[in-house]
C-alpha positions, 0 to 999 in steps of 0.5 A: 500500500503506497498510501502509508508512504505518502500519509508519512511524507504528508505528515513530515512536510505538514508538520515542517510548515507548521514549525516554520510558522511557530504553530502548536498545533494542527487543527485541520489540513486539506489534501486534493486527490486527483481522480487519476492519482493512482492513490484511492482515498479510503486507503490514504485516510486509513493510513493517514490514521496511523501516520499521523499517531503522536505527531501534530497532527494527531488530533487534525481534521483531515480533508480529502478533496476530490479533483476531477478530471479533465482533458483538452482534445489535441484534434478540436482543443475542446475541453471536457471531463473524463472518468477513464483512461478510455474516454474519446472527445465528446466533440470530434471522438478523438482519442488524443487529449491531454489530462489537464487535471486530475493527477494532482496530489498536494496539501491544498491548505493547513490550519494551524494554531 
């Protein structure tokens, strides 16, 4: 599960930001999953449970928003939503586009006190 190693990485960088900023505490922190990330969210927040045990962000409401996906077909330039890998334009039925959202996975925002 991939989803541990990223949970850790998540916590490190977080709780870097917050020390940087003199924060005690982490009150919440928002995290945007891309629908093609490769990380599923039921797994991301299982491990951030555990990765987060005896940090600051222990006692964290954590948030994970869902990006969508979206494409520019490289024939029409049109712009659309795709929901997998095997979508066409719904304009000209191409299937060459390039993913313009939904790979991302970053901490969108922190809450500190």
């Amino acid at each position: 599960m991939h989803e541990f190693s990223i949970a850790l990485n998540i916590v490190k960088l977080t709780e870097e930001n917050a020390k940087k900023a003199n924060a005690n505490k982490i009150l919440a922190i928002d995290i945007e999953v891309g629908k093609f990330s490769g990380v599923v969210n039921d797994a991301l927040r299982f491990a951030m449970e555990s990765a987060t045990k005896e940090t600051m962000l222990e006692h964290a409401q954590i948030n994970l928003i869902d990006k969508e996906a979206w494409a520019i077909c490289e024939e029409c330039h049109h712009k659309f939503s795709i929901e997998n890998f095997a979508d066409v334009c719904p304009e000209c039925h191409s299937v060459r586009y390039t993913i313009t959202q939904g790979k991302e996975l970053r901490v969108k925002s922190i809450e500190i006190e």
